[in-house]
C-alpha positions in Angstrom: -2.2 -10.6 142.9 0.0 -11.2 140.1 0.1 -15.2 139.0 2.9 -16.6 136.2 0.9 -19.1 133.9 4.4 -20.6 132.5 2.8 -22.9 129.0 0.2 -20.5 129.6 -0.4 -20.3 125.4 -0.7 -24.2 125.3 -4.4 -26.2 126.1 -5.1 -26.4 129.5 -2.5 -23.0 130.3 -4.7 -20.7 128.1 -7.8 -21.7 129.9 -6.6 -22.1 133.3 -5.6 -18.2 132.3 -9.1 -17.2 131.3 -10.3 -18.0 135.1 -7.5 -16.3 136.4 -9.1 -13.5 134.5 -12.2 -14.2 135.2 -11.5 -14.2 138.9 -9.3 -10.7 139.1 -6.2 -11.9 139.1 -3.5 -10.3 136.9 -1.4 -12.7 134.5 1.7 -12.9 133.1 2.2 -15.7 130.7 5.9 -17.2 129.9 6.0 -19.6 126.7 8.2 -20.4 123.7 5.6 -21.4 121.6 7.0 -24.8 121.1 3.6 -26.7 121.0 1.6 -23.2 120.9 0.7 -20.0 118.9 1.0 -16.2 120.1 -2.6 -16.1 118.7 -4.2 -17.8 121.6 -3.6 -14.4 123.5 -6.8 -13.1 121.0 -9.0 -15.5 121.9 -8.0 -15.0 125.6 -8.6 -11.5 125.2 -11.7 -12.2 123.0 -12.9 -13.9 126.4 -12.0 -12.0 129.3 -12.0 -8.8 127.7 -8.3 -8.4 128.8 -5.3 -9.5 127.5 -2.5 -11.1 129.5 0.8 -9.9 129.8 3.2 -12.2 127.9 6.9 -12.6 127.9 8.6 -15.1 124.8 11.2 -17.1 126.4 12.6 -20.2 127.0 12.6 -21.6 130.3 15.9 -23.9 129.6 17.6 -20.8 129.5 18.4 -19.9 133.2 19.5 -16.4 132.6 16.5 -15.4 131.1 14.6 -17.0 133.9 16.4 -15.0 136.8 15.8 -11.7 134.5 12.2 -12.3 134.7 11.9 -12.7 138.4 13.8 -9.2 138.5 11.5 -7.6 136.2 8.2 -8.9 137.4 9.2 -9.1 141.1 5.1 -9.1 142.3 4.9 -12.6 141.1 4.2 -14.2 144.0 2.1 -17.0 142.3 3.5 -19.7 139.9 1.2 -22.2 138.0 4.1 -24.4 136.1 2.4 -26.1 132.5 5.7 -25.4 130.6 6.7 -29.2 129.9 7.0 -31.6 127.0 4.2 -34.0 127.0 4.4 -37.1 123.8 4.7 -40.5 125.6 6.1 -41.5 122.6 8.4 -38.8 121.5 10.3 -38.9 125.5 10.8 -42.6 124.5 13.0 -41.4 121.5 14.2 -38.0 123.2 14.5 -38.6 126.5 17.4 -36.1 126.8 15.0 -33.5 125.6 12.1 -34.2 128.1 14.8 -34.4 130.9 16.2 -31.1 130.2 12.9 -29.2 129.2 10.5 -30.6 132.7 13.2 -30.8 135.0 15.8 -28.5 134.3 13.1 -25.6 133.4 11.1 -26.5 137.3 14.5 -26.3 138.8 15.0 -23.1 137.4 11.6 -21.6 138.5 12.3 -23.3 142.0 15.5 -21.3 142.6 13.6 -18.3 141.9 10.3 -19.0 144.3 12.5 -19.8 146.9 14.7 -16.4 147.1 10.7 -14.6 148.2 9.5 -14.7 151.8 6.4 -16.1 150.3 5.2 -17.9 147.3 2.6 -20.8 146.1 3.4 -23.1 143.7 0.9 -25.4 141.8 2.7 -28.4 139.3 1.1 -29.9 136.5 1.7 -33.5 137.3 0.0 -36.7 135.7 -1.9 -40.0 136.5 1.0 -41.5 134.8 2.4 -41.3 137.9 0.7 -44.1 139.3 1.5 -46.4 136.1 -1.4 -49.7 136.1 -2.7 -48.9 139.5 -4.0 -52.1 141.7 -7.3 -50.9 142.1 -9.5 -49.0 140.7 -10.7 -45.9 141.3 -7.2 -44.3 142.1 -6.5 -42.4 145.3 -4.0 -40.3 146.2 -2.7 -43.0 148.3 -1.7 -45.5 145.4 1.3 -45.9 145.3 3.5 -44.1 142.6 5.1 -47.3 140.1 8.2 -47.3 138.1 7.5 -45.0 135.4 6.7 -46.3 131.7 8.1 -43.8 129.9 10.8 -40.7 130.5 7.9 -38.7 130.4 6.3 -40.4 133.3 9.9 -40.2 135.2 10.0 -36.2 134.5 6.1 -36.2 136.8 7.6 -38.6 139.5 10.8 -36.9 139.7 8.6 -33.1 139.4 6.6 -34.2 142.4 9.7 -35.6 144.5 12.0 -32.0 144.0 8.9 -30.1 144.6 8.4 -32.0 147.9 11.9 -31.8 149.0 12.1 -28.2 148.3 9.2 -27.8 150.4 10.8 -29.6 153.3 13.6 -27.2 153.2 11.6 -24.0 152.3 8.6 -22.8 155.1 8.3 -19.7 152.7 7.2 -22.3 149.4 3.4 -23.3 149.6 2.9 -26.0 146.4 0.0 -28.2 145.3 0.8 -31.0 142.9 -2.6 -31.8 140.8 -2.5 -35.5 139.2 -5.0 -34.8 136.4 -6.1 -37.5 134.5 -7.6 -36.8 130.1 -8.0 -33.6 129.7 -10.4 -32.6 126.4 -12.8 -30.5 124.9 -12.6 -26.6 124.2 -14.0 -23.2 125.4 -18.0 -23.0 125.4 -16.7 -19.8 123.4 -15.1 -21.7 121.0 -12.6 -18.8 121.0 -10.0 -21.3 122.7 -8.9 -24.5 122.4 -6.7 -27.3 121.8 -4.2 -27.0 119.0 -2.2 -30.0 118.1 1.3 -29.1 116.2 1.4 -32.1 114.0 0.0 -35.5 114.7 -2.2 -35.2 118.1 -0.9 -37.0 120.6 -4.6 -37.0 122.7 -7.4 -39.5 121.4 -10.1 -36.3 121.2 -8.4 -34.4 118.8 -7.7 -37.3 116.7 -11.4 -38.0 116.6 -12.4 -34.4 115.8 -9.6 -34.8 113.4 -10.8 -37.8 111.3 -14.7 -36.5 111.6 -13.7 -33.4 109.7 -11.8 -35.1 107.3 -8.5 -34.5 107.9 -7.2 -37.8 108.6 -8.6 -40.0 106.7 -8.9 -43.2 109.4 -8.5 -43.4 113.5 -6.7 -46.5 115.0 -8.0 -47.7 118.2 -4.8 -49.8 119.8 -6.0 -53.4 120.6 -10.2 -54.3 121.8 -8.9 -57.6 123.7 -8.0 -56.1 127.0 -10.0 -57.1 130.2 -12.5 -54.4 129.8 -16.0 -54.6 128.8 -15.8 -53.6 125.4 -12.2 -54.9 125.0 -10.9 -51.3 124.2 -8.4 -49.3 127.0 -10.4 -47.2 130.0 -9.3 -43.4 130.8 -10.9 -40.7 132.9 -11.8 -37.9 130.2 -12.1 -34.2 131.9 -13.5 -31.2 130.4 -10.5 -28.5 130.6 -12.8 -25.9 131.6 -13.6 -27.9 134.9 -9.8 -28.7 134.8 -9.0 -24.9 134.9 -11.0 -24.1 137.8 -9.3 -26.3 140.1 -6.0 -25.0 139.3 -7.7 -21.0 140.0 -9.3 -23.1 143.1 -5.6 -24.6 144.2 -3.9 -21.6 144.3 -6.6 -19.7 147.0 -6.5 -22.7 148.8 -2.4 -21.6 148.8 -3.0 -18.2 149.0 -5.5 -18.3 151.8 -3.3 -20.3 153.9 -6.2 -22.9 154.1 -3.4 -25.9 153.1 -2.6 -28.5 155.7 0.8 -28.3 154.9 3.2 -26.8 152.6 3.6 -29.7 150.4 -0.2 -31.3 149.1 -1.5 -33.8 146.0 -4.7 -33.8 144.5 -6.1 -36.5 141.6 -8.1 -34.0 139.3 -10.8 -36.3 137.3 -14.2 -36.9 136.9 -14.7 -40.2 138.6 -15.8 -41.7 135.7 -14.0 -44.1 133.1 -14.9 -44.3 129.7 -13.6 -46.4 127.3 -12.1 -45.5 123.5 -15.3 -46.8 121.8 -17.5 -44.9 124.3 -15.3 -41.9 123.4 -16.2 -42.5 119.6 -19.8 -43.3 120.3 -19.8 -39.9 122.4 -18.7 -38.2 119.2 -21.1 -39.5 116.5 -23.8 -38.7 119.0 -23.1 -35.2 119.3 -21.6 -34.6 115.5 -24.3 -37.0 113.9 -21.2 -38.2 111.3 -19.9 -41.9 111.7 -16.2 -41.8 112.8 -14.0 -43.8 110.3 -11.8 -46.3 112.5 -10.1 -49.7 113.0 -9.0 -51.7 115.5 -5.2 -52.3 115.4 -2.3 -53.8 117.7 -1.9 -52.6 121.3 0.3 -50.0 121.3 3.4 -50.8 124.1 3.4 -49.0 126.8 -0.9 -48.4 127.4 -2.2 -48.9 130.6 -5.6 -51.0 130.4 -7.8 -49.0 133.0 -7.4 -45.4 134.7 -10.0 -43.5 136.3 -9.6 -41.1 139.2 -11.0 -41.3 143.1 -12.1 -37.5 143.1 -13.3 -38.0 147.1 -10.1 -35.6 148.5 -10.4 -33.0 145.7 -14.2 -32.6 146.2 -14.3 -32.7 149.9 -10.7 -30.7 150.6 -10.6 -28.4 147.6 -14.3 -28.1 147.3 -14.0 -28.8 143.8 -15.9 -31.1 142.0 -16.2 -31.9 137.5 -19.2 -30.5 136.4 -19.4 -31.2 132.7 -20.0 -35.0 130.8 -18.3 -36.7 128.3 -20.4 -35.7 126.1 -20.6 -32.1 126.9 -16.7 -31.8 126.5 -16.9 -33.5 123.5 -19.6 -31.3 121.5 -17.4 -28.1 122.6 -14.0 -30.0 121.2 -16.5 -30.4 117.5 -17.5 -27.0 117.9 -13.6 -25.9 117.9 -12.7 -28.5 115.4 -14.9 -27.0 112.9 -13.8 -23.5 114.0 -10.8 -23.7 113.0 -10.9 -25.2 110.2 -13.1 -22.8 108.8 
C-alpha cells in the first residue's frame, strides 16, 4: 500500500511518516520545504531504518501535481499536512494562506477523484470550533465564524472535502480536528523545527530555557481561568501520529460509517500556559524566564477536546502526559542545538 504524506518533512508529517513505516506501509512524501528541511528524511531513516521516497514540489502548482499522480499511480492513500499554519501571519497574508490550503487540497482532490478508490485523511484544527459553549468539545459543537483566515482555510477544507464526498462513492476521507500538538521523537532523531520565531508555545519555552531567547511572554493571566492564563489541550505528536496511521485502516478497511467522517484528536485534558511552564522546569530543572503581557487578539480563553468518539470509534486513545511530551521536546531542544 503506497500512502502520499504531502508536508510529510514538517512536525507532525515526519512522524505520522515514521508509523507509516513502522506499520509496512510504503511512503512517498511531497513538500517544498517552506517551513521544513530535506534533512528530516535522515532522522526518518535513522528511525525506521528506511527512507521514504520524496518528490520536491510545490503543491500550488497544478501541473506538477497531475504529473505526480501519473508517475506514482499506486497512491491510493493521501494524508494532506501541506498547509500554512501562523494565526498571525494569515491575518497579514491572507491571499497566501488562501491559495496555499485551498488551492493546493483542490488540486489533490481532482486527482483522488479520477481513481475507483481512494482514502483521504485532512489535517483540520480545533480552530474550527472558535470559543466553543462548553467545554470539553465534541464533534457536535458547532463550527463558529472563523477568527482568523487561517481558521477559514480548516472550515472551508472540511466543507470541500464533504461535498466532494457527497458527489464521489469512490472518495473515503476522515477529517481529524487535532487540538496542541508538541513534543519530539523518544529518538530524539525527529522533531519540531521552527523556521524563525515559533509560532507554538512549546518551542518557545524550550527556546528561552536554552537560551536562545532571552524572555517568554505569556499573553494576559486575567482570563476566567484558574490561574488567569489561556487553557489548550497539549498532545504528544507521537500519539498524534498514530491516529492518523489508525484513520487511514479504518478507511482502508472499509470499517467507516460513511464516506465523509470527523474526529477531535486530543488528550482530554486542559492545561493552562503556567502549567505548561511549570511542566518544563520540572522536567529540565532550569527556571523559565517569562512575563506576563497584554492579551494577544484573537486567543481563545479555554480549549480542550471530548476524545469519547475517537477512543470508542477509532479505538484510539493519548497515551503520553504533559509532561512526558514535554521532556522529549527538551531532549530535541538540546539536540539540536548541540
Amino acid at each position: 500500500m503506497k500512502v502520499l504524506v504531502t508536508g510529510g518533512l514538517g512536525f507532525i508529517g515526519s512522524h505520522t511518516v515514521v508509523e507509516l513505516q513502522n506499520k509496512g506501509f510504503e511512503v512517498v512524501i511531497i513538500d517544498d520545504c517552506s517551513n521544513s528541511d530535506e534533512s528530516v528524511l535522515e532522522g526518518i531513516e535513522a528511525i525506521t531504518g528506511k527512507k521514504p521516497l520524496y518528490e520536491k514540489l510545490d503543491l500550488k502548482e497544478k501541473q506538477k501535481v497531475e504529473d505526480f499522480f501519473q508517475k506514482y499511480q499506486d497512491v491510493t492513500g493521501v494524508i494532506h499536512f501541506a498547509a500554512s499554519k501562523a494565526v498571525g501571519e494569515s491575518v497579514e497574508k491572507p491571499l497566501l494562506y488562501y491559495e496555499n490550503n485551498i488551492g493546493t487540497l483542490i488540486y489533490i482532490l481532482k486527482e483522488l477523484c479520477k481513481k475507483n478508490k481512494a482514502s483521504f485523511i485532512f489535517s483540520s484544527s480545533c480552530t474550527v470550533y472558535g470559543q466553543a459553549d462548553k467545554m470539553p468539545i465534541t464533534e457536535d459543537a458547532p463550527v463558529k465564524v472563523a477568527e482568523s483566515p487561517y481558521g477559514n482555510t480548516k472550515q472551508m477544507g472540511e466543507e470541500i472535502i464533504a461535498d466532494t464526498c457527497k458527489v464521489t462513492p469512490g472518495l473515503n476521507a476522515i477529517a481529524l480536528r487535532y487540538f496542541n500538538p508538541m513534543g519530539a521523537h523518544p529518538s530524539a532523531n525527529i522533531g519540531e523545527l521552527p523556521k524563525g520565531v515559533p509560532q507554538n508555545l512549546v518551542p518557545f519555552i524550550t527556546q528561552t530555557g536554552i537560551g536562545l531567547r532571552k524572555e517568554l511572554s505569556v499573553f494576559g493571566d486575567d482570563y476566567p481561568t484558574p490561574d488567569g492564563t489561556c487553557i489548550r489541550d497539549y498532545i504528544y505528536v507521537v500519539d498524534l501520529a498514530k491516529a492518523h496511521v489508525v484513520a487511514l485502516e479504518r478507511l482502508l478497511n472499509g470499517d467507516n460509517a460513511s464516506n465523509y467522517e470527523v474526529f477531535n484528536v486530543g488528550t482530554g485534558k486542559g492545561s493552562s500556559v503556567l502549567e505548561a511552564i511549570k511542566s518544563f522546569e520540572k522536567v529540565s530543572g532550569k527556571k523559565l524566564n517569562y512575563k506576563i503581557v497584554d492579551r494577544r487578539p484573537g486567543d481563545i480563553t479555554t480549549a480542550y477536546a471530548d476524545t469519547t468518539k475517537a477512543n470508542k470509534v477509532l479505538g484510539w486513545k493519548a497515551e503520553y502526559t504533559l509532561e512526558e511530551a514535554m521532556n522529549y521536546a527538551w531532549i530535541w531542544e538540546q539536540k539540536i542545538r548541540d
